[in-house]
C-alpha positions as CSV (number, residue, x, y, z in Angstrom):
1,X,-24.5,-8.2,-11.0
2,X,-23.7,-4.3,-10.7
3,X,-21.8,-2.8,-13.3
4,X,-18.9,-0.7,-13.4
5,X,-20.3,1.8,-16.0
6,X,-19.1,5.2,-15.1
7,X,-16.9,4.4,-11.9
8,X,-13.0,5.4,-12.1
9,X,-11.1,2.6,-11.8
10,X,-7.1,2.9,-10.6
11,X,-4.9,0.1,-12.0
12,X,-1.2,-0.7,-11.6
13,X,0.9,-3.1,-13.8
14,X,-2.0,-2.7,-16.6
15,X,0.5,-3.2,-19.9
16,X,0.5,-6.9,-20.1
17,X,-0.6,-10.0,-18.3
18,X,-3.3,-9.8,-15.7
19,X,-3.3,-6.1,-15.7
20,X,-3.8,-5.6,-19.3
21,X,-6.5,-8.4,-19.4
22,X,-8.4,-6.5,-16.3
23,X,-8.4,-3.2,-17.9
24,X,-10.0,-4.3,-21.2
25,X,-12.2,-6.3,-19.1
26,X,-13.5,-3.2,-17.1
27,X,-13.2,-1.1,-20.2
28,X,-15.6,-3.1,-21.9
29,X,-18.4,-2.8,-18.3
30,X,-17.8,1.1,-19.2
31,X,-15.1,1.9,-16.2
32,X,-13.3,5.3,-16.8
33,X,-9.5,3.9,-16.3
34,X,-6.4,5.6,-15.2
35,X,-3.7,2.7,-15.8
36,X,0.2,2.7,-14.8
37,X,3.1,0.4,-16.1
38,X,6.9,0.5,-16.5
39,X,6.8,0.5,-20.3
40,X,5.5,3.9,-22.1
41,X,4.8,1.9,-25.4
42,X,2.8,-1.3,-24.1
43,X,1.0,1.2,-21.7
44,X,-0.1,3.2,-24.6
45,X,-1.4,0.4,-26.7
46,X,-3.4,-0.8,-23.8
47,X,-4.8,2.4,-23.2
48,X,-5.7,3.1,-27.1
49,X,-7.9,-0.4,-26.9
50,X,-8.8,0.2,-23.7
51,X,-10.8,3.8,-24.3
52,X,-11.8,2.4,-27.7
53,X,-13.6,-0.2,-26.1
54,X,-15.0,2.1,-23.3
55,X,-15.6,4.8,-25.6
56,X,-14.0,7.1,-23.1
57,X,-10.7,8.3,-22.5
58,X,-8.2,6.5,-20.3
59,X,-5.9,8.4,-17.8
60,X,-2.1,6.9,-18.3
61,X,1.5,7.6,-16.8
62,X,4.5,5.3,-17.1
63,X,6.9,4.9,-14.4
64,X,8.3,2.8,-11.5
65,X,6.5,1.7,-8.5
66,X,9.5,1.8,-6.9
67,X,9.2,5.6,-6.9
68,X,7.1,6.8,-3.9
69,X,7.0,10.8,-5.9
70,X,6.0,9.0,-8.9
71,X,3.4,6.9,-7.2
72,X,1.9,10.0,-5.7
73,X,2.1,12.3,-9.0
74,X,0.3,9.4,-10.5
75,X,-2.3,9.3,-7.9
76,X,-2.8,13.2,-7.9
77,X,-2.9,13.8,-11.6
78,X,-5.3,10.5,-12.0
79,X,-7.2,12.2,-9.4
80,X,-7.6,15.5,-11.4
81,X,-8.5,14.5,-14.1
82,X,-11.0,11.4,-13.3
83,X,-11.6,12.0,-9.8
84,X,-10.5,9.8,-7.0
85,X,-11.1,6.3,-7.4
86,X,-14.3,4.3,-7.0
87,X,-11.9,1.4,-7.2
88,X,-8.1,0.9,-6.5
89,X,-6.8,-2.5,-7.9
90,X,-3.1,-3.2,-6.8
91,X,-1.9,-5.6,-9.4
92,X,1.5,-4.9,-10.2
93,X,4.1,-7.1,-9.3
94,X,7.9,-7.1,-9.7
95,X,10.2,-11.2,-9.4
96,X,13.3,-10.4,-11.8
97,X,14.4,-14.2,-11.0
98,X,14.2,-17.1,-9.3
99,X,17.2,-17.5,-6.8
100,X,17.9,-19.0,-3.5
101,X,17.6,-16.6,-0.6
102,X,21.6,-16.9,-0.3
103,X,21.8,-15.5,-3.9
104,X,19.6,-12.5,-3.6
105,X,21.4,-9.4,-3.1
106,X,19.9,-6.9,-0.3
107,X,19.3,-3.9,-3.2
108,X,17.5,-6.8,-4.7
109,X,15.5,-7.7,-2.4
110,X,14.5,-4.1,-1.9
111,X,13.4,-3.0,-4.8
112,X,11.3,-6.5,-4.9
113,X,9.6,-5.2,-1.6
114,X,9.6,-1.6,-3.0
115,X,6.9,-2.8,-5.8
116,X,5.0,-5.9,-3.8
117,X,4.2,-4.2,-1.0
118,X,5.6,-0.6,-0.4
119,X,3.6,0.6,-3.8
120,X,0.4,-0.8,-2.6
121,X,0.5,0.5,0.7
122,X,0.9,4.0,-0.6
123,X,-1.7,3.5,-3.0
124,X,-4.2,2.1,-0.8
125,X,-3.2,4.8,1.8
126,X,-4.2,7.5,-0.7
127,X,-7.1,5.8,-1.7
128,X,-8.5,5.0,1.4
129,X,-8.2,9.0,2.2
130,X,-10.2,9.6,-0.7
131,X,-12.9,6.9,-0.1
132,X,-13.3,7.5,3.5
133,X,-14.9,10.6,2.8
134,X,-17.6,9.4,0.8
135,X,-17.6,6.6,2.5
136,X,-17.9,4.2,-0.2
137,X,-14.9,2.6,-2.5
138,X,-13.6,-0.9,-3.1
139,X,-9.6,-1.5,-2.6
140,X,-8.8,-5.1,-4.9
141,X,-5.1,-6.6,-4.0
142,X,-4.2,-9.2,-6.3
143,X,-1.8,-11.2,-4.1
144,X,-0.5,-15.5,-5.2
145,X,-0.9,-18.4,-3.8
146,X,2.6,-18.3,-3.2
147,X,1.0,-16.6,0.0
148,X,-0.5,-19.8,0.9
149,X,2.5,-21.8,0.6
150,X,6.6,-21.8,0.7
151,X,8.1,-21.9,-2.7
152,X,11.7,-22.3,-3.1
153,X,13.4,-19.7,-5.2
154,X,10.8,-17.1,-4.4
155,X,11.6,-16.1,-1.1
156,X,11.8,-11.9,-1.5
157,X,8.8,-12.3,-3.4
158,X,7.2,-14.6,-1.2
159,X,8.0,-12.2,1.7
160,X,7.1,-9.0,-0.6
161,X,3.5,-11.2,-1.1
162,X,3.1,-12.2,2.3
163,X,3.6,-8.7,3.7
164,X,0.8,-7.2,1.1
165,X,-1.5,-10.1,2.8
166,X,-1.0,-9.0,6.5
167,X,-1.8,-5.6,5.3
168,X,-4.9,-6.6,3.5
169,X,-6.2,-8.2,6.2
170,X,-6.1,-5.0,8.4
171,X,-6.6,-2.7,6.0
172,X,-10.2,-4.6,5.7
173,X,-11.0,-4.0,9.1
174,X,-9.6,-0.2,9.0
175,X,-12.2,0.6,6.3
176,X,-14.9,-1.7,6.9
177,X,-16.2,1.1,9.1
178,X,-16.5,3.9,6.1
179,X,-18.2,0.9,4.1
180,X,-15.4,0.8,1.9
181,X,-14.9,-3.0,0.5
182,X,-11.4,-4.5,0.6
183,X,-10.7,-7.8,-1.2
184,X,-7.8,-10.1,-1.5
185,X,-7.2,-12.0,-4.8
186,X,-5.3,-15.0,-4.8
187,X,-4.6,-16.8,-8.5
188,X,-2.4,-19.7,-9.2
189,X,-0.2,-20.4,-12.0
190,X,-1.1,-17.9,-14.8
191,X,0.2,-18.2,-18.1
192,X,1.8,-14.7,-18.7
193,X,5.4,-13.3,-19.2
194,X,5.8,-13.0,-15.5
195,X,7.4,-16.3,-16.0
196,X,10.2,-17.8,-18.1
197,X,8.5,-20.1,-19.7
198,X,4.5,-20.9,-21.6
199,X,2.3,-22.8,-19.8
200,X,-1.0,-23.5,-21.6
201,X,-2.1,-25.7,-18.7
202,X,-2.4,-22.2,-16.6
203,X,-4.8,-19.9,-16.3
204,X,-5.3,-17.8,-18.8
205,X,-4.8,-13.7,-17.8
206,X,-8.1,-13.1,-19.1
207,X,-9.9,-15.6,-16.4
208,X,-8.5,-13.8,-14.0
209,X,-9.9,-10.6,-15.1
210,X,-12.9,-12.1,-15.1
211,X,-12.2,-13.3,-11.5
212,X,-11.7,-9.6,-10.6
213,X,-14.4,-8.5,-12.3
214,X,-16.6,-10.4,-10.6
215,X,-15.5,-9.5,-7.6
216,X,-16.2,-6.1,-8.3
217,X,-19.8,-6.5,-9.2
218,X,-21.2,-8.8,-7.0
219,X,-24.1,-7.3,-5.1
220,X,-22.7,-4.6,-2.6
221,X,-23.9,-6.0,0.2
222,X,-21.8,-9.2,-0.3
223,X,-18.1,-8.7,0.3
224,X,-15.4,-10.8,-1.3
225,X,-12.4,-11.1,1.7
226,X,-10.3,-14.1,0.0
227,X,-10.7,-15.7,-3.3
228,X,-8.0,-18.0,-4.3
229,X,-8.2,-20.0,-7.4
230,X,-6.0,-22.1,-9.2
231,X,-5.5,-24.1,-12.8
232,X,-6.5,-27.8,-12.5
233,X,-2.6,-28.7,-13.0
234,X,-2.0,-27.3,-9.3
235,X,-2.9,-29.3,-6.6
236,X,-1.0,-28.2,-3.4
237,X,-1.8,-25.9,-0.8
């Protein structure tokens, strides 16, 4: 397994859930963060335990994907002061509700599409600048199964989803000539505050950082595409 000691690591939606589980996962493998999230206070506890843990400090801004400007002032500042990114993981992601498509408003289903898929495209368009010249980098998209399947209720952020997986797939062949890695993460149920409700028969945030982790340090040669994975509660595909 290579480690990620001394590689700068981009990560959005890093104050709770999967995010915050991933960046005190690559914290603790030594990565030099620069994290993003909506909420100033739970981004700044994250980022104290995070650069504990890595001994190093961790780049932070708080503010909405939704914001192309405040996507790119993110990405520039990260850049000067860590450098561009040896990794970009998109892992934010926005579902205020569940609602039938007949019930979701069109600014709605806008900003749902402004976070799940217009913020990671900009993101991975900056990156990719950046990585193409040293032709090396690794672009993670954390994505659902809800790509794989329909789910009622969840139709902007199926779409939202969906859209991020088309444009995984050919950003992966756009950079596979710069020998940058792009990989597509697919978990299942996860028990975070994403939903309404706890569900201890989910996965657990932190084995999902471990998922992306792994992904991350596999030997270089070997390149994740698709990894979807899924709590033993969830059966259908």
């Amino acid at each position: 397994m290579n480690s990620l000691r001394g590689k700068v690591v981009y990560l959005t939606g890093a104050t709770r859930g999967i995010g915050r589980a991933a960046a005190l996962r690559l914290a603790r493998d030594g990565a030099r963060l620069a994290l993003c999230g909506r909420d100033e206070r739970a981004l700044a506890e994250v980022a104290d335990q995070a650069g504990a843990v890595a001994a190093s400090p961790v780049f932070r801004r708080a503010f909405d994907l939704a914001s192309e400007p405040a996507i790119l002032d993110f990405y520039r500042s990260a850049r000067e002061a860590l450098g561009p990114p040896d990794v970009l993981i998109n892992n934010a992601g926005f579902n205020p509700r569940k609602a039938p498509l007949s019930d979701v408003a069109t600014e709605e289903f806008d900003a749902i599409v402004a976070v799940n898929l217009r913020a990671p495209f900009i993101l991975a368009r900056e990156a990719l600048r950046d990585m193409r010249e040293r032709r090396r980098g690794h672009i993670v998209n954390v994505l659902s199964t809800t790509c794989h399947f329909a789910s009622e209720g969840m139709g902007a952020y199926s779409a939202a989803k969906s859209g991020l997986n088309g444009l995984n797939g050919v950003l992966l062949k756009e950079a596979r000539p710069f020998g940058i890695r792009v990989s597509a993460v697919y978990p299942g149920g996860t028990n975070t505050k994403f939903r309404a409700n706890e569900r201890a028969d989910y996965l657990k945030p932190e084995s999902v950082a471990e998922a992306i982790h792994a992904v991350l340090t596999l030997p270089e040669e070997l390149v994740v595409h698709a990894l979807t994975f899924r709590p033993m509660v969830e059966t259908n595909f």
